[in-house]
C-alpha positions as CSV (number, residue, x, y, z in Angstrom):
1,X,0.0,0.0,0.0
2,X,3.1,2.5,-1.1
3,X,2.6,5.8,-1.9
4,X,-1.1,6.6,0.1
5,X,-2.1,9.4,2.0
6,X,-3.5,10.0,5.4
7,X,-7.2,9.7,3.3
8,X,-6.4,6.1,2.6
9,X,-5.0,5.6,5.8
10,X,-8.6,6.8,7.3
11,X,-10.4,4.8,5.2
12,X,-8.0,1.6,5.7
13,X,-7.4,2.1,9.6
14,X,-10.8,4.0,10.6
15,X,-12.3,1.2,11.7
16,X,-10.0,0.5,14.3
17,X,-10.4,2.3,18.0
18,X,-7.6,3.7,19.5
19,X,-8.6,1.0,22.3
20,X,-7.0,-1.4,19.3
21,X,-4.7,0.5,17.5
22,X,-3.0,3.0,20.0
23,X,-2.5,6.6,19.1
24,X,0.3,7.3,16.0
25,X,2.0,9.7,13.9
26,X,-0.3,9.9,10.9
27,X,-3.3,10.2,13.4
28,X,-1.0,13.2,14.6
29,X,-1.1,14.8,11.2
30,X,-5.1,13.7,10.9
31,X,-6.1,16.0,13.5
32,X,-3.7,18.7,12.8
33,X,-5.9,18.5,9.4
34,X,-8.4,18.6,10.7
35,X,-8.1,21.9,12.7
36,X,-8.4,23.6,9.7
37,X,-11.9,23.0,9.4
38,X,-13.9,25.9,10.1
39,X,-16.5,24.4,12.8
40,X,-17.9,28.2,13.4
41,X,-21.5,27.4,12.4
42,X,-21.7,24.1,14.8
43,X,-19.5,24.4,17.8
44,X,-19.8,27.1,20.5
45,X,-16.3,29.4,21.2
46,X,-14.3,27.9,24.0
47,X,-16.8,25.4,25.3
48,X,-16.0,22.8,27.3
49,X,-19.0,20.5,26.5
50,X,-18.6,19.7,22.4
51,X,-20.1,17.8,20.1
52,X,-18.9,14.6,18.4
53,X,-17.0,15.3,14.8
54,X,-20.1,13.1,13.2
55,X,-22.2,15.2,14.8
56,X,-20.0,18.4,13.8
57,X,-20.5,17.3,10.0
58,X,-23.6,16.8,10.3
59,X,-24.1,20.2,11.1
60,X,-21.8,21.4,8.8
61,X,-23.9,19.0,6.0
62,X,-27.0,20.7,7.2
63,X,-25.7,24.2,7.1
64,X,-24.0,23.8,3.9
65,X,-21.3,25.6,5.4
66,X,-18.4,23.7,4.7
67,X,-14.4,25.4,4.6
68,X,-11.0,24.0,4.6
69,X,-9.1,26.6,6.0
70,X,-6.1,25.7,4.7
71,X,-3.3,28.3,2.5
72,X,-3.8,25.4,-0.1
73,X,-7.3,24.9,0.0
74,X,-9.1,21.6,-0.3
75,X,-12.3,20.1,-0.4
76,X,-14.3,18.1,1.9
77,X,-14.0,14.0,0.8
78,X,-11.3,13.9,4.2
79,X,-13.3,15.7,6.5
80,X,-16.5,13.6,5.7
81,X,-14.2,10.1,5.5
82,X,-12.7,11.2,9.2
83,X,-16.6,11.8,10.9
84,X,-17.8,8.7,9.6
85,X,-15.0,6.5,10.7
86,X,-15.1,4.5,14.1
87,X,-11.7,6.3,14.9
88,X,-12.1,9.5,14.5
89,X,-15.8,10.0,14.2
90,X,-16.9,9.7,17.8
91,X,-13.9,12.0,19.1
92,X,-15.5,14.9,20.9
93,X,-14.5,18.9,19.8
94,X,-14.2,20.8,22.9
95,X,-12.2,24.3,23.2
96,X,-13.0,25.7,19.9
97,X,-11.9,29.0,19.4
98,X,-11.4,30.7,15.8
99,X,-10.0,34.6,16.1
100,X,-9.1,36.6,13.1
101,X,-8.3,40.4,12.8
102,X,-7.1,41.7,9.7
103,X,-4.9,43.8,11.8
104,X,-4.3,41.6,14.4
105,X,-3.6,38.0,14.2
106,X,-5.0,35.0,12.9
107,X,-5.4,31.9,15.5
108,X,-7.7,29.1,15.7
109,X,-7.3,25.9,18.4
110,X,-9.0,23.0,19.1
111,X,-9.5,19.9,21.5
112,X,-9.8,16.3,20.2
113,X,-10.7,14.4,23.5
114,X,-9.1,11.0,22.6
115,X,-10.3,9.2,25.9
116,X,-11.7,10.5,29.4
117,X,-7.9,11.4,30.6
118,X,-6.2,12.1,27.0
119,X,-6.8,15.1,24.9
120,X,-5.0,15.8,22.0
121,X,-4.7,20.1,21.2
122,X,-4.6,20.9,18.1
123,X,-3.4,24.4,16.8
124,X,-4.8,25.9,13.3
125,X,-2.1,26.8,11.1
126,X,-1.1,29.3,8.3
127,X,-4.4,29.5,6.4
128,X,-4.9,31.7,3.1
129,X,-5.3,35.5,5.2
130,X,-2.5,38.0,4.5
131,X,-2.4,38.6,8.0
132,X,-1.6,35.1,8.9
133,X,1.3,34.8,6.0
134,X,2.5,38.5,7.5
135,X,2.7,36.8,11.2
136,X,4.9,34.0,10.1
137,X,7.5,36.7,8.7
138,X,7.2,38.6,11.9
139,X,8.3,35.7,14.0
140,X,12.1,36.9,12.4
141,X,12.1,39.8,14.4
142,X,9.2,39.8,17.4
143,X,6.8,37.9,19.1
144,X,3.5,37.6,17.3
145,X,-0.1,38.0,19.0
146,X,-0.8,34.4,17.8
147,X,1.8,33.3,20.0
148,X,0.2,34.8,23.0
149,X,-2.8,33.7,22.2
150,X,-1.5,30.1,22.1
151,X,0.1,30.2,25.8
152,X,-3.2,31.9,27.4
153,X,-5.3,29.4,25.4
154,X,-3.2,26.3,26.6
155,X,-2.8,27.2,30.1
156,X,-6.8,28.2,30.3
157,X,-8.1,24.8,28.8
158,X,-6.2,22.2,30.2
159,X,-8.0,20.3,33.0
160,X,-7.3,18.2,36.0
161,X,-5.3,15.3,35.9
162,X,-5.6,14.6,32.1
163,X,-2.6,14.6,29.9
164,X,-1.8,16.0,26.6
165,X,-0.8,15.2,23.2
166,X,-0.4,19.1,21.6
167,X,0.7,20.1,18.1
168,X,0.1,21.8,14.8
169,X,0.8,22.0,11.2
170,X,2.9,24.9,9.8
171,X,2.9,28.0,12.2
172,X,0.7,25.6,14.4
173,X,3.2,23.7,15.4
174,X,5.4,26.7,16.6
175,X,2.9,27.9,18.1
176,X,2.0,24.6,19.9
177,X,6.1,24.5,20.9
178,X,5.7,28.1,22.0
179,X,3.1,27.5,24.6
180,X,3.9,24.5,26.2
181,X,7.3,26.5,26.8
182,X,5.4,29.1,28.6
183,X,3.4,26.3,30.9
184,X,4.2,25.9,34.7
185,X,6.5,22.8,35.4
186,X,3.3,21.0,36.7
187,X,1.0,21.5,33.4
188,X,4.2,20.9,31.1
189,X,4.3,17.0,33.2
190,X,1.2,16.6,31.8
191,X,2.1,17.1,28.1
192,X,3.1,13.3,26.6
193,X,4.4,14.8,23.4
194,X,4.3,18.1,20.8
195,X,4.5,18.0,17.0
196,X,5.7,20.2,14.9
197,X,4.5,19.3,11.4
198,X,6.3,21.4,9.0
199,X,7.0,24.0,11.3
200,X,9.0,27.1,11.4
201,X,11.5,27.6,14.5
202,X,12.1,30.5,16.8
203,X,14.8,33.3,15.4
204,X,17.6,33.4,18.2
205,X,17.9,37.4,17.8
206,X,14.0,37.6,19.0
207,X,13.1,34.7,21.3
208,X,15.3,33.9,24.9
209,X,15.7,30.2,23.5
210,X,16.3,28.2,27.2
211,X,12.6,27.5,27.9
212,X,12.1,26.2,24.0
213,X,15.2,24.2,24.4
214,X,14.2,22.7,27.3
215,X,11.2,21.0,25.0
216,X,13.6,19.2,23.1
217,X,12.7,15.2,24.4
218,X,9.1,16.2,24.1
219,X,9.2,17.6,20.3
220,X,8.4,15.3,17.4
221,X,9.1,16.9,13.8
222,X,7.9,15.8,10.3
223,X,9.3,17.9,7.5
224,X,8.7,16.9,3.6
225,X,11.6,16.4,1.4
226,X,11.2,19.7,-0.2
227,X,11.6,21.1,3.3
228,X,11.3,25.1,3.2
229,X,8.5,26.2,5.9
230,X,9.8,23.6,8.5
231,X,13.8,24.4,8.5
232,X,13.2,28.0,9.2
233,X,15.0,29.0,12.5
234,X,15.8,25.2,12.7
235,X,14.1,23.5,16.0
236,X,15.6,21.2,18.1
237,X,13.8,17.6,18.7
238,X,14.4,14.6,19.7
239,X,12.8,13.0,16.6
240,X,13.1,14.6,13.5
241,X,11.9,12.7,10.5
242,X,11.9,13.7,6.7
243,X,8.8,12.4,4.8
244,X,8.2,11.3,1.6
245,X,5.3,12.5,-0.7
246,X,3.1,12.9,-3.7
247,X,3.4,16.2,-4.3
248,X,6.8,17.9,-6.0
249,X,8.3,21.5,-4.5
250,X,6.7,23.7,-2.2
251,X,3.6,21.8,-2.4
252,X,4.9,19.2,0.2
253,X,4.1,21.5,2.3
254,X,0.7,20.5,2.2
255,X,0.1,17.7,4.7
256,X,-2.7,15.7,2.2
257,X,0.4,15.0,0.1
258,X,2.3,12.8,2.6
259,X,3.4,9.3,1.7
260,X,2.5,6.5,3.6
261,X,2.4,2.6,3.5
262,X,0.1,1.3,5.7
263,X,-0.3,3.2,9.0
264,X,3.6,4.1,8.9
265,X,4.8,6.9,7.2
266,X,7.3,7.0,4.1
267,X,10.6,8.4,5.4
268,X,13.6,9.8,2.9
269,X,17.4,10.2,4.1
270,X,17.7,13.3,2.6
271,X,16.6,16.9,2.2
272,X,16.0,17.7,-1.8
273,X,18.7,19.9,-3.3
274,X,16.6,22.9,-4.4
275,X,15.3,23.0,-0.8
276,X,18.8,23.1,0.6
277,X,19.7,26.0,-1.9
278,X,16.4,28.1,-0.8
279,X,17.3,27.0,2.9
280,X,20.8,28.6,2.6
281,X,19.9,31.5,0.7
282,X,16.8,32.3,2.9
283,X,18.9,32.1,6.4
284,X,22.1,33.7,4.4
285,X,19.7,36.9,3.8
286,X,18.0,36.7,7.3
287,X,21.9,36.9,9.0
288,X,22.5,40.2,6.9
289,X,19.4,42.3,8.1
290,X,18.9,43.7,11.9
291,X,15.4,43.1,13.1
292,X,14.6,46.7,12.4
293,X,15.6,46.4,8.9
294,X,13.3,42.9,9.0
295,X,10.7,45.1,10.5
296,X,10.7,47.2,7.6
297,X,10.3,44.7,4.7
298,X,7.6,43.0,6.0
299,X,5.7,45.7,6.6
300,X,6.9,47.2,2.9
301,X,6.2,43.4,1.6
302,X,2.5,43.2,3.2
303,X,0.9,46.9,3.2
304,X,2.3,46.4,-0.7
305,X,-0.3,43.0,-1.2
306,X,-3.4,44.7,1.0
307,X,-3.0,48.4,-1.2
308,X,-6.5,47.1,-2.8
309,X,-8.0,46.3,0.1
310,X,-6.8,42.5,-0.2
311,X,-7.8,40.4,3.1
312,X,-6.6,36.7,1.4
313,X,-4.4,35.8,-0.8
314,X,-7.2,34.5,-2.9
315,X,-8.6,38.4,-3.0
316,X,-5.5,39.1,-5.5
317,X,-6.4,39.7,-8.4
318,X,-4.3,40.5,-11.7
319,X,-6.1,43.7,-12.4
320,X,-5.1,45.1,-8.9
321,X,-1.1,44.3,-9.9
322,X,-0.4,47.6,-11.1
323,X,-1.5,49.0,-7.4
324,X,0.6,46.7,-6.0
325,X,3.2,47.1,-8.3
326,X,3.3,50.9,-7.8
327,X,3.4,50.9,-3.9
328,X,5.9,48.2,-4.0
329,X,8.1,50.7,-6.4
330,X,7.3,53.4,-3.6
331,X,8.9,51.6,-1.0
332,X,12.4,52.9,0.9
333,X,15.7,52.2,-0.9
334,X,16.4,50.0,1.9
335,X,13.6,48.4,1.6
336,X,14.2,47.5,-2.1
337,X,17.5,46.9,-1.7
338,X,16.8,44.5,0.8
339,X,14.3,42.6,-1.8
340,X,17.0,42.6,-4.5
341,X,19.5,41.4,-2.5
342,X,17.1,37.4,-1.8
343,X,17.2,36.3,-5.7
344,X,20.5,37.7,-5.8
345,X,21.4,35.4,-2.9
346,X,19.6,32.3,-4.3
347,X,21.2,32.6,-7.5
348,X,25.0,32.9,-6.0
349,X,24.1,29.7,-3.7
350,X,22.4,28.0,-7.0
351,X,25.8,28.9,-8.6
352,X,28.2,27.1,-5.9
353,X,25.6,24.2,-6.2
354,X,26.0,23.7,-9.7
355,X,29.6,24.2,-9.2
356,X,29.9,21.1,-6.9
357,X,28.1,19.2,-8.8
358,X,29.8,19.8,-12.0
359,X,33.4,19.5,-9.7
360,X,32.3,16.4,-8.5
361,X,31.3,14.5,-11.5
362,X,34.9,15.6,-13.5
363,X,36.7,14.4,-10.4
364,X,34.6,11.0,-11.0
365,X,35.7,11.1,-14.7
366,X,38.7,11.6,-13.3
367,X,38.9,8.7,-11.1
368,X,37.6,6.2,-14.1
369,X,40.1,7.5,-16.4
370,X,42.9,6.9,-14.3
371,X,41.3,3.5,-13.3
372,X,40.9,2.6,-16.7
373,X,44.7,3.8,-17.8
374,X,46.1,1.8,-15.1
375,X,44.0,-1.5,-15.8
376,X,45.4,-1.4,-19.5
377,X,49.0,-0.9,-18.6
378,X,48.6,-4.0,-15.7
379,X,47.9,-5.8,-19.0
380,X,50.9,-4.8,-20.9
């Protein structure tokens, strides 16, 4: 069963309980998924009672409300094959809370209770606002408000004696890393384990690094082959893992496209080498700007996208690219300077790649030829 995804692994494994196939990685990555379903129109903000998910799609069903809130979007065939399975379907959604500000922040958490003394807290990541792509490019030079929503959330929803599984896809899972780090010792020795699915780290120059560090036996990562979101501001775990999948560049990013045979992922060896390049370039560029120079571009990079009034990235449209164009062209020198200086990065690292490769396979012809001239003279 090479090359499925966590659908097939739903509809191959979803009959089976967590009672007779304890809890694993891919369900890990199921519920992270499923966080990004907006569950607005059936569950109440922050309460503690919840429904079931089969209930919750019903409800959705009748309310023909459906949405994947996802930066890649997606329809609804996984949500609907989760709420009917025995293993997911009769989990209960407690502590939903969905807060966007086009301003502000974009955050979004939920509770999947797994048993009467196991919860698993799932935090929402990057979906398709401008805000929430601008918050991820904060994190390289301050705290973001999503971040502190995460720790007060955490530490105001856990309860009694149960223990937690916590984690997230994308910014989700540094947000889930961020606020078990800001727990008291007591509540952090009820947290059995954090994932970080394709998740950004924490910039050294912004975030005092001992409490994060400190996480390290607890952290599980899962980061694609084409690994860009997830190697920025590297994290430290205890298990980092690099998984295989369907999909080819920056798409990986999309947990749907993640191999797996049977209930086990499909893990690589390696990192691709257009990812390394981008990797190096991006953290190359990061090292030669201060955080108020950061502070700057982003703000240049993301007024420039919302000059139409933009609220998504799907509300881009190519008629409002001359706006866009023109306040980008307004911007500070610095500012632009700054934006020339990335591709000019990427293309010196692409050079030194190609380079290598090129030096490497002449030394092999090398190697053969010499082989080959001492073979024939061993003959003669």
């Amino acid at each position: 069963m090479a090359d499925c995804t966590i659908l097939d692994y739903i509809r191959w494994r979803g009959d089976l309980s967590f009672k007779v196939s304890p809890f694993c990685l891919a369900d890990s990555v199921v519920l992270c998924q499923l966080s990004y379903v907006d569950f607005s129109q059936v569950l109440f903000p922050n309460s503690s009672k919840g429904i079931t998910l089969e209930k919750a799609c019903e409800g959705i069903t009748e309310k023909d409300c459906f949405r994947l809130l996802t930066a890649m979007g997606g329809d609804d065939a996984f949500f609907r094959a989760a709420a009917a399975s025995k293993r997911f379907g009769q989990l209960k959604l407690t502590h939903y809370t969905d807060i966007f500000d086009k301003n502000y922040t974009q955050f979004a958490a939920i509770h999947f209770e797994l048993d009467r003394n196991t919860s698993y807290v799932a935090f929402r990541g990057t979906d398709s606002s401008i805000i929430g792509w601008k918050e991820d490019f904060m994190m390289s030079f301050q705290s973001v408000p999503a971040q502190d929503g995460a720790a007060l959330y955490l530490a105001g929803t856990m309860q009694g004696r149960k223990k937690y599984y916590v984690g997230g896809h994308s910014k989700g899972g540094n947000l889930a890393v961020y606020a078990v780090s800001k727990l008291k010792p007591a509540e952090q020795r009820k947290i059995l384990r954090i994932y970080a699915n394709d998740s950004p780290g924490f910039s050294p120059d912004v975030y005092p690094l001992e409490s994060i560090l400190a996480l390290k036996p607890l952290i599980t990562r899962l980061v694609p082959v084409y690994g860009i979101i997830g190697r920025l501001f590297q994290m430290e775990a205890e298990t980092t893992k690099i998984v295989s999948s369907i999909a080819s560049g920056i798409l990986q990013h999309d947990l749907m496209t993640w191999k797996l045979d049977g209930p086990e992922f499909c893990f690589a060896e390696q990192f691709d080498v257009g990812s390394e390049v981008l990797i190096r370039t991006f953290h190359n560029w990061i090292e030669n700007i201060d955080e108020d120079g950061r502070k700057e571009f982003v703000d240049w990079l993301f007024d420039s996208l919302s000059v139409k009034g933009a609220v998504s990235v799907s509300d881009l449209k190519m008629k409002d690219l001359p706006d866009v164009l023109k306040s980008i062209f307004s911007a500070s020198k610095e500012a632009k300077d700054m934006a020339m200086d990335l591709p000019k990065m990427y293309f010196t690292e692409a050079g030194k790649e190609i380079y290598d490769e090129w030096n490497e396979y002449f030394k092999s012809m090398k190697k053969q030829a010499a082989n080959k001239k001492t073979d024939a003279d061993s003959k003669t």
